[in-house]
N, C-alpha and C positions, 0 to 999 in steps of 0.2 A: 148316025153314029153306029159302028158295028159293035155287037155284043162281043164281051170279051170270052175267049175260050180258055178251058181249065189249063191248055198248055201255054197260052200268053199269059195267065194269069202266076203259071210255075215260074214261066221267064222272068216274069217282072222281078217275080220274090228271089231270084237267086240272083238279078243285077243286084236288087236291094242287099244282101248279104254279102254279096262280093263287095260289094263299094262299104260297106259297113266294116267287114275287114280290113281294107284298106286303110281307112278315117287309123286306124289303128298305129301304122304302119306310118303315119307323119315325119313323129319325131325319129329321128335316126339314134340310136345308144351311143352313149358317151364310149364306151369303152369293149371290149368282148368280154365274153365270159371268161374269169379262170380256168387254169388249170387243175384239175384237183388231183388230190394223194390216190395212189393205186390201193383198190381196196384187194384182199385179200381172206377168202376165209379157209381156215387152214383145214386141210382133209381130215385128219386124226383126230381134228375135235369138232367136227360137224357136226356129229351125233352125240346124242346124252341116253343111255340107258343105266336106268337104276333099280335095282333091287333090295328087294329086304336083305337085310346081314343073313348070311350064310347060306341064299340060294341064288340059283343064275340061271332057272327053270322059267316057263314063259309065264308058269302061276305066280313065281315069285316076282315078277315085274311091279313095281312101284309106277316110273315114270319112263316113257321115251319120247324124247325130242328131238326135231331135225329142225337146225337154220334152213330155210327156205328162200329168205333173199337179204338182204342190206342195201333199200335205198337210200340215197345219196344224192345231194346237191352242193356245190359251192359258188358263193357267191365275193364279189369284193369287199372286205367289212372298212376299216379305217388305212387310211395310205400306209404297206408295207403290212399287210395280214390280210389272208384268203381264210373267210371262216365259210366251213365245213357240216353240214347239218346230214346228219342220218341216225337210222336205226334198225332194230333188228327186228327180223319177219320169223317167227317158229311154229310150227306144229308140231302141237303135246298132245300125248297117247296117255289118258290117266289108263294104270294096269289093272292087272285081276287083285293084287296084293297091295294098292292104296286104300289108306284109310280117310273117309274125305273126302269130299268135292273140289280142295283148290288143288294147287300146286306152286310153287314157287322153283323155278330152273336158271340156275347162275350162268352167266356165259362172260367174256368177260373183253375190251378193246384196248390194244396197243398199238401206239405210235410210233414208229423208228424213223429214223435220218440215215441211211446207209444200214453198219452192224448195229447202231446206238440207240438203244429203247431211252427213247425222249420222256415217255407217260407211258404210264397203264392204269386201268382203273375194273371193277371190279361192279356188276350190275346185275339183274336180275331181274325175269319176267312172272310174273305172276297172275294167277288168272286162277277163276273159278269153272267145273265142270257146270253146265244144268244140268237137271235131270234126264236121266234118257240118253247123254252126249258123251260120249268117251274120249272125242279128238275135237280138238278146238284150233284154229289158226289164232296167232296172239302176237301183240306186238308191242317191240322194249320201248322204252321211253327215245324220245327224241334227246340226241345227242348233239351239244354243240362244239368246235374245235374251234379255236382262233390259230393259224399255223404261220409263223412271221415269213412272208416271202421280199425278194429283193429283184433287181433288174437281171441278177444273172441268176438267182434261185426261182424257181417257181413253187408252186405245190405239189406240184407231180415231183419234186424230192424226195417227198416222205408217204410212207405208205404206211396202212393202215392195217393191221391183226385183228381178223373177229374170232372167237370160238369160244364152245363152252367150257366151264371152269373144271375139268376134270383131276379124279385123284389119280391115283397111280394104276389101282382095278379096273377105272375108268379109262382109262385108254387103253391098258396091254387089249381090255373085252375090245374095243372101235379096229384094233390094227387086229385080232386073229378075225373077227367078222370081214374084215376089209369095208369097201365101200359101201353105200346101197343106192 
């Protein structure tokens, strides 16, 4: 009987995981995947910079935050509604002029059907600095959507608004910064 070598022994292990994936692969899905809503995060409120009242100096910075990402799944929920699950990805910059370790930064999701804001709602991530840590990746609560679709609507109808909640200081500062 020949002794096994360490590259038949690799061969063996990667039929075995091939056909193991397979085994996987039996049943065939009832149905495809949805559609889902186009997400959207809107440029002018991407960013969050905040300040203490009455400075806009880099000493006076409180908080800064950038959305980062908005993952996203939809799956089929009950016959005639595609529900929608995501949430939001931020990195928070505690500043020179926060008092504190947490932060709390509102951002906020809207639904529309064409011009027609369907929902919006109003949300907020919160998170505590450690010691030592200035910037933290953070992430919102998972969000669920039920969105009624039909044979000639899909999901991809309605598209989805992320940004943060800003005032009126707060964005003319996002539009002269421009991008980042």
């Amino acid at each position: 009987m020949p002794v096994p070598t360490t590259a038949s022994i690799a061969a063996a292990a990667a039929l075995l995981i091939t056909v193991g994936s397979l085994a996987g692969c039996s049943e065939a899905p009832s149905q495809f995947a949805p559609a889902c809503p186009q997400l959207s995060l809107l440029r002018d409120a991407a960013d969050l910079t905040r300040f203490r009242p009455g400075g806009r100096d880099l000493t006076d910075m409180v908080t800064d935050a950038r959305i980062t990402a908005i993952p996203a799944s939809c799956t089929y929920a009950d016959r005639g509604t595609v529900r929608a699950k995501l949430g939001v990805t931020m990195q928070i910059t505690r500043g020179p002029a926060a008092e504190g370790r947490s932060a709390s930064v509102p951002y906020f999701l809207a639904v529309t059907e064409g011009e027609r804001v369907l929902d919006e709602q109003d949300y907020a991530v919160n998170t505590i600095f450690p010691t030592n840590v200035d910037t933290v990746t953070a992430n919102g609560q998972e969000i669920t959507l039920n969105l009624p679709v039909t044979p000639d609507k899909s999901a991809a109808a309605y598209k989805i608004y992320v940004g943060f909640r800003l005032d009126a200081e707060d964005l003319d500062y996002n539009r002269r910064r421009g991008p980042r």
